[in-house]
PyMOL Python script that loads the backbone (N, CA, C, O; Angstrom):
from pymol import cmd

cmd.read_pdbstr("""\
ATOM      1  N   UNK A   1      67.783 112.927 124.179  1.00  0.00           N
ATOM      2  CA  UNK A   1      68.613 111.889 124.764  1.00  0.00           C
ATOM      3  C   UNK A   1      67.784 110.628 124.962  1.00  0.00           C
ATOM      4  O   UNK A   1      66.590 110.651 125.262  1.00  0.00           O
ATOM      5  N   UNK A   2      68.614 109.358 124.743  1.00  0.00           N
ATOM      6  CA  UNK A   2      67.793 108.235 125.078  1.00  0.00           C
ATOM      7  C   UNK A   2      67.544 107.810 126.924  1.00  0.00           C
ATOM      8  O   UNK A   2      68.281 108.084 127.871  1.00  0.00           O
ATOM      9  N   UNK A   3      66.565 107.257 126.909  1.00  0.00           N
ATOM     10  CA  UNK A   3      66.668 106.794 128.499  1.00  0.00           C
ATOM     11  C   UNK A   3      67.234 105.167 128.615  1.00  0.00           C
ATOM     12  O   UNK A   3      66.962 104.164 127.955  1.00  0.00           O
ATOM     13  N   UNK A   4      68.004 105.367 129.593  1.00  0.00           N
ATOM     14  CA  UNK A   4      68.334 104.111 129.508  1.00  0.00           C
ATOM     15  C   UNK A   4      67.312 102.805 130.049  1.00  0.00           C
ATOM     16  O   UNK A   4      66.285 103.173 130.618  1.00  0.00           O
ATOM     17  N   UNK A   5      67.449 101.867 129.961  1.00  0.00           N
ATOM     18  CA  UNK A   5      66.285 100.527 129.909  1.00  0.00           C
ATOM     19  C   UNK A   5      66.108  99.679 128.615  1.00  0.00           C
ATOM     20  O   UNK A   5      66.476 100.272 127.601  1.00  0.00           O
ATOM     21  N   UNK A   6      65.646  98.474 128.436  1.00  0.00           N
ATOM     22  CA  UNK A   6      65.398  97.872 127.754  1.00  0.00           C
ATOM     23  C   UNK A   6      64.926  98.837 126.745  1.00  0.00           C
ATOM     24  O   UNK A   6      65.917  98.781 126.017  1.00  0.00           O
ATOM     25  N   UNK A   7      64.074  99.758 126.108  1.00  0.00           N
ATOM     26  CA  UNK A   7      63.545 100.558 124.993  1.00  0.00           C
ATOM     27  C   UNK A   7      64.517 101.508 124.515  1.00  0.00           C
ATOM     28  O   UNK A   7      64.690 101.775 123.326  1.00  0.00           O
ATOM     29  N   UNK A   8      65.323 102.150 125.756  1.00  0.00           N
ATOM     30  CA  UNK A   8      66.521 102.850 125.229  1.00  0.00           C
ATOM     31  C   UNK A   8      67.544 102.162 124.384  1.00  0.00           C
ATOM     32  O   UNK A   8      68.007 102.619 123.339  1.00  0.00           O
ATOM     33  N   UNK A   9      67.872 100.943 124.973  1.00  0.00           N
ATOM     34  CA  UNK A   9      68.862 100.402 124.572  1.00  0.00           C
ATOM     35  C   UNK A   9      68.863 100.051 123.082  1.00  0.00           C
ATOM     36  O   UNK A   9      69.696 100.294 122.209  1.00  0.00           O
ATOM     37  N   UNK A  10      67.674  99.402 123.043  1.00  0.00           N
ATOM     38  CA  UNK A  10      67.025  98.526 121.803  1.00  0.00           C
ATOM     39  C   UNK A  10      67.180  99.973 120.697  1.00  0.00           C
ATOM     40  O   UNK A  10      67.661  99.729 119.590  1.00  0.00           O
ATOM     41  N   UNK A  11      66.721 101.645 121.046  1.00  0.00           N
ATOM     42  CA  UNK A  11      66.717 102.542 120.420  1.00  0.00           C
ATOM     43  C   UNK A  11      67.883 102.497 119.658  1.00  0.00           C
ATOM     44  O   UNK A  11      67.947 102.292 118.446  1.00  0.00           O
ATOM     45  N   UNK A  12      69.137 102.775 120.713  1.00  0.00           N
ATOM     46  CA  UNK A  12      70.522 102.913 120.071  1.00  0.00           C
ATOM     47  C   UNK A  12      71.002 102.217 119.824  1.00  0.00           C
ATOM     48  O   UNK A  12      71.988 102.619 119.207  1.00  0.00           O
ATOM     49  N   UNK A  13      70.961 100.498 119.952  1.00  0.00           N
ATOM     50  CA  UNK A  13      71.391  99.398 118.975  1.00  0.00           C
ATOM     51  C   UNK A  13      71.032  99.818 117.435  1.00  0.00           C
ATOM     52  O   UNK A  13      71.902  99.786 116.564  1.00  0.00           O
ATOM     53  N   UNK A  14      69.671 100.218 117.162  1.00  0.00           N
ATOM     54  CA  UNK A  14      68.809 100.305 115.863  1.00  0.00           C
ATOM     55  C   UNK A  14      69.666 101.706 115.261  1.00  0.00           C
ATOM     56  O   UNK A  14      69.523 101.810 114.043  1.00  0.00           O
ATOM     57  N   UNK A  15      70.275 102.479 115.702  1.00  0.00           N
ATOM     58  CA  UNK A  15      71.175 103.894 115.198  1.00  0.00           C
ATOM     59  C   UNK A  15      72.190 103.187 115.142  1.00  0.00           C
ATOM     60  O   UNK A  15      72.674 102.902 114.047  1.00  0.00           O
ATOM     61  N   UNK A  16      72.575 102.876 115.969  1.00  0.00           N
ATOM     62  CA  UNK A  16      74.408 101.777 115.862  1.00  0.00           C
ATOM     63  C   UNK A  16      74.275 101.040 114.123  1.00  0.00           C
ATOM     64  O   UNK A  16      74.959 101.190 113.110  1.00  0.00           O
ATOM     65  N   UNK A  17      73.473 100.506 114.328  1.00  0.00           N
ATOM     66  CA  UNK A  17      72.946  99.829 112.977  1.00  0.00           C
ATOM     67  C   UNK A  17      72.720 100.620 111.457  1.00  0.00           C
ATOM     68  O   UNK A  17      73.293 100.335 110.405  1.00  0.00           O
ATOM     69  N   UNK A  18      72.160 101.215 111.584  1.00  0.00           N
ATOM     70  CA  UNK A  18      71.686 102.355 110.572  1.00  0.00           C
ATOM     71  C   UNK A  18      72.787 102.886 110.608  1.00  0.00           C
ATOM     72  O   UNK A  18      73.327 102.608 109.538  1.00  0.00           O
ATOM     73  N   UNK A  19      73.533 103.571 111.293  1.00  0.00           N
ATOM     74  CA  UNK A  19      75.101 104.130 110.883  1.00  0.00           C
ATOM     75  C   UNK A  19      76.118 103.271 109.858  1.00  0.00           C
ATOM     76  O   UNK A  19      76.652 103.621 108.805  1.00  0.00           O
ATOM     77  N   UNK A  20      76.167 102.032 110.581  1.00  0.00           N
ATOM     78  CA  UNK A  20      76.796 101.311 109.825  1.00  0.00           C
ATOM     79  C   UNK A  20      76.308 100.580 108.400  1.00  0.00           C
ATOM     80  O   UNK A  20      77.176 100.369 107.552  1.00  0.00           O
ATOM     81  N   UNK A  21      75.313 100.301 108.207  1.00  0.00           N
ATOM     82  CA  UNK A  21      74.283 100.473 106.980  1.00  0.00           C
ATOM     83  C   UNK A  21      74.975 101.044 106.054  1.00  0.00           C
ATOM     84  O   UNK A  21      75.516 100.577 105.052  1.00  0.00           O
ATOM     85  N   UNK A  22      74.874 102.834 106.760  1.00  0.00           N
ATOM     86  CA  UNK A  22      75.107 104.035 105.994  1.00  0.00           C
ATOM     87  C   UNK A  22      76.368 104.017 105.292  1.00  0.00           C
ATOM     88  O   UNK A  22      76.576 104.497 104.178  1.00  0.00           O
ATOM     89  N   UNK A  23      77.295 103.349 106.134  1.00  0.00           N
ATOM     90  CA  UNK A  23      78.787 103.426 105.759  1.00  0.00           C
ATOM     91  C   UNK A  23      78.792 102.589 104.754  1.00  0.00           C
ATOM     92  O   UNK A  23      79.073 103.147 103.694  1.00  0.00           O
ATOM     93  N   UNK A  24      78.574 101.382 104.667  1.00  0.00           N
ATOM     94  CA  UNK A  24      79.044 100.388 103.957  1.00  0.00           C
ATOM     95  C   UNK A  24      77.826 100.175 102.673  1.00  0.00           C
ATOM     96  O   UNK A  24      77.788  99.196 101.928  1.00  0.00           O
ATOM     97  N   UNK A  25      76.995 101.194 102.642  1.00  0.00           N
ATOM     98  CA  UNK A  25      76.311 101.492 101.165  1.00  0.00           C
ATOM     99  C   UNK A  25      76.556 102.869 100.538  1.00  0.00           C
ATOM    100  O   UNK A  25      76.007 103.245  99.503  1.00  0.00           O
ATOM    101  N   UNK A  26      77.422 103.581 101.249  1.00  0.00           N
ATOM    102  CA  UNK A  26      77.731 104.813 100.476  1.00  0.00           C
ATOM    103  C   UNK A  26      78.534 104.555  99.256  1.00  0.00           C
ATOM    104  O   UNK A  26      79.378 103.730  99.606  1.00  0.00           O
ATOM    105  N   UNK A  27      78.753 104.923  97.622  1.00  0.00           N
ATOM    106  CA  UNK A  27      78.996 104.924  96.556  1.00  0.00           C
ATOM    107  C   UNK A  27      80.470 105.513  96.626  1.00  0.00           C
ATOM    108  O   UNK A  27      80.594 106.696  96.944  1.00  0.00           O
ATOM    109  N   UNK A  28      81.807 104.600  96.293  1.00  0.00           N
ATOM    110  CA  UNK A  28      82.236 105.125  96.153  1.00  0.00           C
ATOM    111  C   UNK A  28      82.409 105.810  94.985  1.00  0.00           C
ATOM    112  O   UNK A  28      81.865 105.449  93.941  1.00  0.00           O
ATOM    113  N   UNK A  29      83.770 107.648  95.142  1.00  0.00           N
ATOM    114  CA  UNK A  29      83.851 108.144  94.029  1.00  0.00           C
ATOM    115  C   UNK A  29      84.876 107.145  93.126  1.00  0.00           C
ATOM    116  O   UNK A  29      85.539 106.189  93.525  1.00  0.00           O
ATOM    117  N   UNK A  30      84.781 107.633  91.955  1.00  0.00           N
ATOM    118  CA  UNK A  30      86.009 107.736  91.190  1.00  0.00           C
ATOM    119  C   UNK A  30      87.236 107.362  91.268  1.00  0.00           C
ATOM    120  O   UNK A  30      87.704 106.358  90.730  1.00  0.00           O
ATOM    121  N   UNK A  31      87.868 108.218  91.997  1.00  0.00           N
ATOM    122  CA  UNK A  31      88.970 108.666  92.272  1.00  0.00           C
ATOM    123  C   UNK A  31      89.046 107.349  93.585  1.00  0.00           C
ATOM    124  O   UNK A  31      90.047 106.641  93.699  1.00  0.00           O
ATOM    125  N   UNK A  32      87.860 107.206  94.465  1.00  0.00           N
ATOM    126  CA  UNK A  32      88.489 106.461  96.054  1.00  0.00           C
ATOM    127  C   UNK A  32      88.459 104.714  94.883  1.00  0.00           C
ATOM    128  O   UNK A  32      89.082 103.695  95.183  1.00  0.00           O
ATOM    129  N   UNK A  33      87.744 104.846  93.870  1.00  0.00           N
ATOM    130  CA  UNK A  33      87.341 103.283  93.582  1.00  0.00           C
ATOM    131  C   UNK A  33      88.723 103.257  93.101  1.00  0.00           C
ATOM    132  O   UNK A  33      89.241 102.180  93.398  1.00  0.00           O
ATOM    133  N   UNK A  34      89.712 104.234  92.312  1.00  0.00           N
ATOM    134  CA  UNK A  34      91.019 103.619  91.489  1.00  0.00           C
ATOM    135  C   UNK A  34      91.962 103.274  92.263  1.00  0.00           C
ATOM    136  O   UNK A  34      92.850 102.492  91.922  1.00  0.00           O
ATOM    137  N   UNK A  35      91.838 104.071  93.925  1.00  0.00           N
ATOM    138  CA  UNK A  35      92.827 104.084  94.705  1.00  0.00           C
ATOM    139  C   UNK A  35      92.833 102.309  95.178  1.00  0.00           C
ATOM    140  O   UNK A  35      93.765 101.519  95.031  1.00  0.00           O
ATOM    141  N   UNK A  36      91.548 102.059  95.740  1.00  0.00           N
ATOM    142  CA  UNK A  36      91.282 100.179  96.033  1.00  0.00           C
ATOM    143  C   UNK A  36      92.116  99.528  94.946  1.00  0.00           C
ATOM    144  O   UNK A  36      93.052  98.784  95.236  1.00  0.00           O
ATOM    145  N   UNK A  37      91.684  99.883  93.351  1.00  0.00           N
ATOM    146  CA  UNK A  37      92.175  98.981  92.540  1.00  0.00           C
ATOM    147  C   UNK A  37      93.331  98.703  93.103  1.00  0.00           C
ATOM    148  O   UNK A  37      93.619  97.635  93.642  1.00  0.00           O
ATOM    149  N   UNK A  38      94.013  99.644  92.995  1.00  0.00           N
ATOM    150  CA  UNK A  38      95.622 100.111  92.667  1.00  0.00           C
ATOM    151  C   UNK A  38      96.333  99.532  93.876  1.00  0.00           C
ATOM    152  O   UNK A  38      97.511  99.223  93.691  1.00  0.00           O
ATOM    153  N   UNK A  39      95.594  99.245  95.608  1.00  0.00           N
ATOM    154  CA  UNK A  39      95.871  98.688  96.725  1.00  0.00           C
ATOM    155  C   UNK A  39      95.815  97.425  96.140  1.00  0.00           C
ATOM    156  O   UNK A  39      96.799  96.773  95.788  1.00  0.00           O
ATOM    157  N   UNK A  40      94.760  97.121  96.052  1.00  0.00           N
ATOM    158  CA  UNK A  40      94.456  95.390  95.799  1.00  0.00           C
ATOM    159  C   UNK A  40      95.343  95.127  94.797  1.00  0.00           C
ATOM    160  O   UNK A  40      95.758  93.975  94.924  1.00  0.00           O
ATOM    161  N   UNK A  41      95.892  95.777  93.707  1.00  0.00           N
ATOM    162  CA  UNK A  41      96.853  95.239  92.697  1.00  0.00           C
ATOM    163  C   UNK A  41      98.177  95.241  93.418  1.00  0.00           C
ATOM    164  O   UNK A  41      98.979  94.334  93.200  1.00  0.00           O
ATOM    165  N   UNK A  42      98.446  96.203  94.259  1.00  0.00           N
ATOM    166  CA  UNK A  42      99.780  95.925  94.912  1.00  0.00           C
ATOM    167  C   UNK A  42      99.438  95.383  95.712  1.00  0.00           C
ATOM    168  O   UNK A  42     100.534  94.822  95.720  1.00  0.00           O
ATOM    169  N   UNK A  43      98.816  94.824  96.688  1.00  0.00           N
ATOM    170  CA  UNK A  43      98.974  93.737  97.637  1.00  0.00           C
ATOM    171  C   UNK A  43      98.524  92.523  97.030  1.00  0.00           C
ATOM    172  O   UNK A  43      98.980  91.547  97.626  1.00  0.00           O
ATOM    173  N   UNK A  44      97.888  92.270  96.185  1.00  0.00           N
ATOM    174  CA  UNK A  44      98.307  91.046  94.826  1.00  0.00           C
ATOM    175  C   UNK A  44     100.108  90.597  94.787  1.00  0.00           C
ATOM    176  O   UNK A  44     100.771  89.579  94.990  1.00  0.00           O
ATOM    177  N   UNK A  45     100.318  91.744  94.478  1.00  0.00           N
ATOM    178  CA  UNK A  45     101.627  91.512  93.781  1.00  0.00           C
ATOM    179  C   UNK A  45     102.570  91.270  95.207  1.00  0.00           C
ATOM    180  O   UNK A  45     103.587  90.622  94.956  1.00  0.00           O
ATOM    181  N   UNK A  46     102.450  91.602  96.415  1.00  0.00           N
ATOM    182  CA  UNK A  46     103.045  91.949  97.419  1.00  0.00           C
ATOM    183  C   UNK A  46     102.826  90.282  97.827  1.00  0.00           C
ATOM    184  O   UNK A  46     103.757  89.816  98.483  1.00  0.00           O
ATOM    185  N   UNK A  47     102.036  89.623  97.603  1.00  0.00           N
ATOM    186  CA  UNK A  47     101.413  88.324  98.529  1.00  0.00           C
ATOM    187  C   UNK A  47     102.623  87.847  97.203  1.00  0.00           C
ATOM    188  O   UNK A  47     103.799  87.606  97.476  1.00  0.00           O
ATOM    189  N   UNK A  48     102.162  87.790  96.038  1.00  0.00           N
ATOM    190  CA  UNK A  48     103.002  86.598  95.136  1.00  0.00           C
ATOM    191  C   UNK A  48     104.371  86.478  95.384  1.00  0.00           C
ATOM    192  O   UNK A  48     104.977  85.436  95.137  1.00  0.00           O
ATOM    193  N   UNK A  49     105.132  87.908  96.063  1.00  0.00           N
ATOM    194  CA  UNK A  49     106.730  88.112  95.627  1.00  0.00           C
ATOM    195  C   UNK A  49     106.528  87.411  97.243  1.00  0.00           C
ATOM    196  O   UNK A  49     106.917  86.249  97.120  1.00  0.00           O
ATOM    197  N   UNK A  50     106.034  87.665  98.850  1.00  0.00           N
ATOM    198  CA  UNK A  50     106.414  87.060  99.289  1.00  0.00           C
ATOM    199  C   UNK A  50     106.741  85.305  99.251  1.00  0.00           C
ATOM    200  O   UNK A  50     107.732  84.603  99.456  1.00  0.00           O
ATOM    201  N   UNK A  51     105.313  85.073  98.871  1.00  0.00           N
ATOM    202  CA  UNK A  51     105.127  83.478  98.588  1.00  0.00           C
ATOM    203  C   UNK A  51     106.386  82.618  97.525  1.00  0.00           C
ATOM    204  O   UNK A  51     106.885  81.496  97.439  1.00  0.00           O
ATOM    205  N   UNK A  52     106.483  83.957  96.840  1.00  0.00           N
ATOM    206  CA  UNK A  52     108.142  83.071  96.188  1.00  0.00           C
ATOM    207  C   UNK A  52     108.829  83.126  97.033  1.00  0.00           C
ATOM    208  O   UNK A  52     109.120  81.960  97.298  1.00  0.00           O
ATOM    209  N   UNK A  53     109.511  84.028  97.939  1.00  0.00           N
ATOM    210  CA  UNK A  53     110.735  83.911  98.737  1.00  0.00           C
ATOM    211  C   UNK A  53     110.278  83.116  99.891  1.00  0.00           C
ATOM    212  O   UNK A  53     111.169  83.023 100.735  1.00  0.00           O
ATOM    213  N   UNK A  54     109.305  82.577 100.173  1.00  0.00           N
ATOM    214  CA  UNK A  54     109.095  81.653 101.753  1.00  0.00           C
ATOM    215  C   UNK A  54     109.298  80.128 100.464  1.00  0.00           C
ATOM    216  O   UNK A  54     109.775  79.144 101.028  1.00  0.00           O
ATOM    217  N   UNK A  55     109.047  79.949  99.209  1.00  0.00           N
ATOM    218  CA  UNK A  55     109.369  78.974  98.069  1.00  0.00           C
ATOM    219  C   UNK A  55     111.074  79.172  98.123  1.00  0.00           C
ATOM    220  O   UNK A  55     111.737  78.510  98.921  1.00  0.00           O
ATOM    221  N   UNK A  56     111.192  79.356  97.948  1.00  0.00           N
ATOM    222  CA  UNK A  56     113.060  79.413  97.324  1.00  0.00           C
ATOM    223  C   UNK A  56     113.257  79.390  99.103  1.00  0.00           C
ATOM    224  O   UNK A  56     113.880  78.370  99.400  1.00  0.00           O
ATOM    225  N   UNK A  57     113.051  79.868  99.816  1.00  0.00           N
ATOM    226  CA  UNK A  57     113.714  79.602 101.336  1.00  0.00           C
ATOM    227  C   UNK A  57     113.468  78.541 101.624  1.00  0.00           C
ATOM    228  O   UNK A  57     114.352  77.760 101.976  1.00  0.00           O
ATOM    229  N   UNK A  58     112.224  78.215 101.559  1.00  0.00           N
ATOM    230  CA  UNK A  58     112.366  76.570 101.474  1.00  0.00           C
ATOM    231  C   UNK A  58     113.629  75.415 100.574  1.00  0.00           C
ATOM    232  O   UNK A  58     114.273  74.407 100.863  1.00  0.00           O
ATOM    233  N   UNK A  59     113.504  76.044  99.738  1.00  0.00           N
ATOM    234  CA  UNK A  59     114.022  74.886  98.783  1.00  0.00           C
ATOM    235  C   UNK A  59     115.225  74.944  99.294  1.00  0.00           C
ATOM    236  O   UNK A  59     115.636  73.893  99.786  1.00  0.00           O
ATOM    237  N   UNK A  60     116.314  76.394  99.343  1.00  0.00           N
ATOM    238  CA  UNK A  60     117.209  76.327  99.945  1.00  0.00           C
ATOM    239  C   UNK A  60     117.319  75.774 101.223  1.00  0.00           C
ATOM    240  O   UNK A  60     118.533  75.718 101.423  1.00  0.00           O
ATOM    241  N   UNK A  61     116.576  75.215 102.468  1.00  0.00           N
ATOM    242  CA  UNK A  61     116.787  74.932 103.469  1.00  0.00           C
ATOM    243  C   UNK A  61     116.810  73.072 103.646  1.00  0.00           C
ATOM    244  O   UNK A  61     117.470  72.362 104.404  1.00  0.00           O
ATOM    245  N   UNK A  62     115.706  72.698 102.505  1.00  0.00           N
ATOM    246  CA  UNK A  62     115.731  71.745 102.457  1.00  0.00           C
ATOM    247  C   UNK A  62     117.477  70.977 101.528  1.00  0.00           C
ATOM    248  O   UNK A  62     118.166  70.050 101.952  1.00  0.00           O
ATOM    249  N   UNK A  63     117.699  71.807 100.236  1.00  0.00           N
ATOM    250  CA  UNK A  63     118.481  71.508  99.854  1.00  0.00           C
ATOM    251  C   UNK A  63     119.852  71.096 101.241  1.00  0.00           C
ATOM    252  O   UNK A  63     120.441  70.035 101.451  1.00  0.00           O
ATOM    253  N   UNK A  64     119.963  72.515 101.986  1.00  0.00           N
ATOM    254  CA  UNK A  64     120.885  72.767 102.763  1.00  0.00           C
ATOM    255  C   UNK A  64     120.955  71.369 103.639  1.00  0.00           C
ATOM    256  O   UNK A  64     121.963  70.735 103.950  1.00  0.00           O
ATOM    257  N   UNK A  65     119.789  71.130 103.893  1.00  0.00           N
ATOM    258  CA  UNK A  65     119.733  69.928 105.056  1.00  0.00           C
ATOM    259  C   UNK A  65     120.340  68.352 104.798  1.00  0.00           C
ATOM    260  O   UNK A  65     121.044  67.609 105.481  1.00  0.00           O
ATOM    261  N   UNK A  66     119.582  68.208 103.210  1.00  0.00           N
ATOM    262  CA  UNK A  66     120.289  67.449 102.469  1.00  0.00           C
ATOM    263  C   UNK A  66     121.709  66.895 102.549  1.00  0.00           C
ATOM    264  O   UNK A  66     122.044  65.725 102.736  1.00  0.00           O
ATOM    265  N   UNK A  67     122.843  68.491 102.285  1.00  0.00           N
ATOM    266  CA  UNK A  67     123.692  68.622 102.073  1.00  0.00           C
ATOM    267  C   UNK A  67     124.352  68.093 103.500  1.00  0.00           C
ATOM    268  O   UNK A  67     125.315  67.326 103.471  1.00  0.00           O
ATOM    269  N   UNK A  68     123.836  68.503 104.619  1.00  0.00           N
ATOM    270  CA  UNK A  68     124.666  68.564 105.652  1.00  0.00           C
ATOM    271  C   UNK A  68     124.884  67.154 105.998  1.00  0.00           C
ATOM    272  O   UNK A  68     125.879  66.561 106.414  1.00  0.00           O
ATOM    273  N   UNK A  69     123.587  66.739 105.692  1.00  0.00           N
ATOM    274  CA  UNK A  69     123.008  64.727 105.802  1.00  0.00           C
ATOM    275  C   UNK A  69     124.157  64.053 105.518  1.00  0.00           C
ATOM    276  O   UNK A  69     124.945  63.461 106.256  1.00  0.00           O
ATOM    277  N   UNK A  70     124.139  64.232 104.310  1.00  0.00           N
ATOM    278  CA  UNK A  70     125.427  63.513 103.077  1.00  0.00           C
ATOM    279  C   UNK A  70     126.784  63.770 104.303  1.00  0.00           C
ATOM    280  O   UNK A  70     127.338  62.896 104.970  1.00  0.00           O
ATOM    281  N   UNK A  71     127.052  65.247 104.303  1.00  0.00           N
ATOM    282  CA  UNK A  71     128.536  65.481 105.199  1.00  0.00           C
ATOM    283  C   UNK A  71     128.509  64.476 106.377  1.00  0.00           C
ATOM    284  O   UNK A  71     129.380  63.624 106.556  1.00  0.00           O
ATOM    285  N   UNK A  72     127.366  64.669 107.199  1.00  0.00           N
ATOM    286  CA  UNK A  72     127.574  64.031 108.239  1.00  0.00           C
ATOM    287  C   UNK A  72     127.418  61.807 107.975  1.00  0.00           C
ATOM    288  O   UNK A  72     128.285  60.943 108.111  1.00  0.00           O
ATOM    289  N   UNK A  73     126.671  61.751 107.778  1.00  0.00           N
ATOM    290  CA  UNK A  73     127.242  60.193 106.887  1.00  0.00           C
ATOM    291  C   UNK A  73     128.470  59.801 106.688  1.00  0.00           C
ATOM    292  O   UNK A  73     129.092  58.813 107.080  1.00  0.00           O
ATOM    293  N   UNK A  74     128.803  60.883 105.890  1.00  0.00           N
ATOM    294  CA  UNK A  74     130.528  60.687 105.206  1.00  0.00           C
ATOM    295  C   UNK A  74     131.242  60.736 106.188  1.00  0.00           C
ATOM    296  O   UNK A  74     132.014  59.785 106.319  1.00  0.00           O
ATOM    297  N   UNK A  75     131.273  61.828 107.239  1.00  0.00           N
ATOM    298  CA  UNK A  75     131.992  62.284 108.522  1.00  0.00           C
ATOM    299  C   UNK A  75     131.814  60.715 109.044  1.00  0.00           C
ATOM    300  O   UNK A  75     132.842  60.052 108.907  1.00  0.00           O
ATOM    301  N   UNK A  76     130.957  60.184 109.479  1.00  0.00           N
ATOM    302  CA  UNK A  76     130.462  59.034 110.593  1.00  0.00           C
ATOM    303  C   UNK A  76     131.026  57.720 109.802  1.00  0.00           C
ATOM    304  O   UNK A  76     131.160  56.730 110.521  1.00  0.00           O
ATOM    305  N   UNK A  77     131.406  57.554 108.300  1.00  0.00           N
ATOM    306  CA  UNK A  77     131.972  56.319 107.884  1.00  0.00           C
ATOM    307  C   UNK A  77     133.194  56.561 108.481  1.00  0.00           C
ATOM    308  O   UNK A  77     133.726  55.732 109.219  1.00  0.00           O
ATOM    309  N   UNK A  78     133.937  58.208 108.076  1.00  0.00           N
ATOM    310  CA  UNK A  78     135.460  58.719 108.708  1.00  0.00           C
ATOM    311  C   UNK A  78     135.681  58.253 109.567  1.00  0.00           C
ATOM    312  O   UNK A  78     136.659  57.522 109.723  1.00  0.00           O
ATOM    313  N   UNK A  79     134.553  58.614 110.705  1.00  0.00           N
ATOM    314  CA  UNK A  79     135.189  57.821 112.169  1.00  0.00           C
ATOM    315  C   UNK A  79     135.366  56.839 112.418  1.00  0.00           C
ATOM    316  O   UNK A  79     136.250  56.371 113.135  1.00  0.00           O
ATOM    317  N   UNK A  80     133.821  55.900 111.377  1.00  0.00           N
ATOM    318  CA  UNK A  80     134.182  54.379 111.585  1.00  0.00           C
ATOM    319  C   UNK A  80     135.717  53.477 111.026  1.00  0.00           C
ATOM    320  O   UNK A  80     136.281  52.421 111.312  1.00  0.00           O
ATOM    321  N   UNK A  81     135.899  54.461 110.220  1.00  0.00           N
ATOM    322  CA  UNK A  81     136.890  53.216 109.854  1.00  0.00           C
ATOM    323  C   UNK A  81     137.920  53.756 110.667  1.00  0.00           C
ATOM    324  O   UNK A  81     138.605  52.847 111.135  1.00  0.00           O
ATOM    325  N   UNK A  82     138.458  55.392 111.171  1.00  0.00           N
ATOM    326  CA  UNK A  82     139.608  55.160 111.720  1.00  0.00           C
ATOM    327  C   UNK A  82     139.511  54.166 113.444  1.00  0.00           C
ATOM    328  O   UNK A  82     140.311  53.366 113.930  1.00  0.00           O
ATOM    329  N   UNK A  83     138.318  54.631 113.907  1.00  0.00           N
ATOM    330  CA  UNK A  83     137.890  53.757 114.761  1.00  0.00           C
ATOM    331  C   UNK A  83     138.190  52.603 114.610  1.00  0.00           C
ATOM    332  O   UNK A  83     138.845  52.080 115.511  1.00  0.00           O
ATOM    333  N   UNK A  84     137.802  51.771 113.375  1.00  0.00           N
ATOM    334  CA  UNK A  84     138.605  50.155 112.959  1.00  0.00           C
ATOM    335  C   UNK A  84     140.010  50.261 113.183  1.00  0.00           C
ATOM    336  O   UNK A  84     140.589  49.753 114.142  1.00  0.00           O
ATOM    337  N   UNK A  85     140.431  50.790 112.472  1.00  0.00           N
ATOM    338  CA  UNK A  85     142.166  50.888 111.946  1.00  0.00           C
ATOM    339  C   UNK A  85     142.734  51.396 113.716  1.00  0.00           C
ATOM    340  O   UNK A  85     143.630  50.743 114.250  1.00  0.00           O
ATOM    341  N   UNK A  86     142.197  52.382 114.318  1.00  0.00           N
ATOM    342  CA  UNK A  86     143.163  52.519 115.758  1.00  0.00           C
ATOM    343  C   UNK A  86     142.294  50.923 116.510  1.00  0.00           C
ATOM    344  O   UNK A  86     142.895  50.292 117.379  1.00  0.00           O
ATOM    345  N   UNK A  87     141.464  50.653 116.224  1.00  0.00           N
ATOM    346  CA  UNK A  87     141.320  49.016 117.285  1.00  0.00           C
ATOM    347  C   UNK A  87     142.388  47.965 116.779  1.00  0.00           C
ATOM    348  O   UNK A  87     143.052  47.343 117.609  1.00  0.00           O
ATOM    349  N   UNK A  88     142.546  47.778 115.519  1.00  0.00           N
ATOM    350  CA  UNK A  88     143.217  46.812 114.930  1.00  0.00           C
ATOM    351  C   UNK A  88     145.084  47.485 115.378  1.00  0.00           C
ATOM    352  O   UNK A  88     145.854  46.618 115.792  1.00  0.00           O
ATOM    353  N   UNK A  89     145.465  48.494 115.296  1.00  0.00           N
ATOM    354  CA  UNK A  89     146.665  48.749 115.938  1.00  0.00           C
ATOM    355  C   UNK A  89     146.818  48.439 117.606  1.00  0.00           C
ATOM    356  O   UNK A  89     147.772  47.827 118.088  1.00  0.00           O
ATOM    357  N   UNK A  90     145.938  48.864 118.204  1.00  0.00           N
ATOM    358  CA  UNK A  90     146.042  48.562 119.957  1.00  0.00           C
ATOM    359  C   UNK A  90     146.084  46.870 120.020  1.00  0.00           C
ATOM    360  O   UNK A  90     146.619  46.416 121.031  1.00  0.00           O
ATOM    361  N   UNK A  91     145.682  46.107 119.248  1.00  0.00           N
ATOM    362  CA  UNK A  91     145.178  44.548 119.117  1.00  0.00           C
ATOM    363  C   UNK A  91     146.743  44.323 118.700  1.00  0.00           C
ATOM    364  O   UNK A  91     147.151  43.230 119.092  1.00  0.00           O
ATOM    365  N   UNK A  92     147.424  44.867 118.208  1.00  0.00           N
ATOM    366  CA  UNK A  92     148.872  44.369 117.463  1.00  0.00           C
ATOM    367  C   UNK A  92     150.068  44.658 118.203  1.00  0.00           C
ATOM    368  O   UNK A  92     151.167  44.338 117.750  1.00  0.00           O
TER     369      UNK A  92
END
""", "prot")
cmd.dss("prot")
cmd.show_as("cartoon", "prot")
cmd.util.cbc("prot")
cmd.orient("prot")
């Protein structure tokens, strides 16, 4: 067992270390290296199909906004002129 104190500590930092070393230089097999490919190729493909649909949701939203722009314009000449036409009747 380590003792605890400055020399202990410093001990099991240096194993903390060396463990993790160990992990991240072990070889993978075969079999674990095709499985990564095969992740990384579907989450490739998983990032592109989202990134189109946040693309086309866009476009549709912007289009949409567009659209509503135009309506409401058109709506707001509507009012203006009946707005004219009922002032010019109350005036008569």
């Amino acid at each position: 067992m380590f003792v605890r104190g400055e020399k202990g500590a410093d001990t099991m930092q240096h194993l903390r270390k060396r463990k993790r070393k160990e992990k991240c230089h072990h070889s993978l097999t075969e079999d674990e290296s095709e499985k990564k490919k095969r992740r990384l190729q579907k989450n490739k493909e998983a990032a592109h199909v989202y990134r189109k649909k946040q693309k086309d949701l866009f476009k549709y939203l912007t289009d949409r906004a567009a659209m509503l722009e135009k309506e409401n314009n058109t709506m707001m000449e509507e009012i203006q002129a009946l707005k004219a036409v009922s002032t010019a009747k109350t005036k008569v």
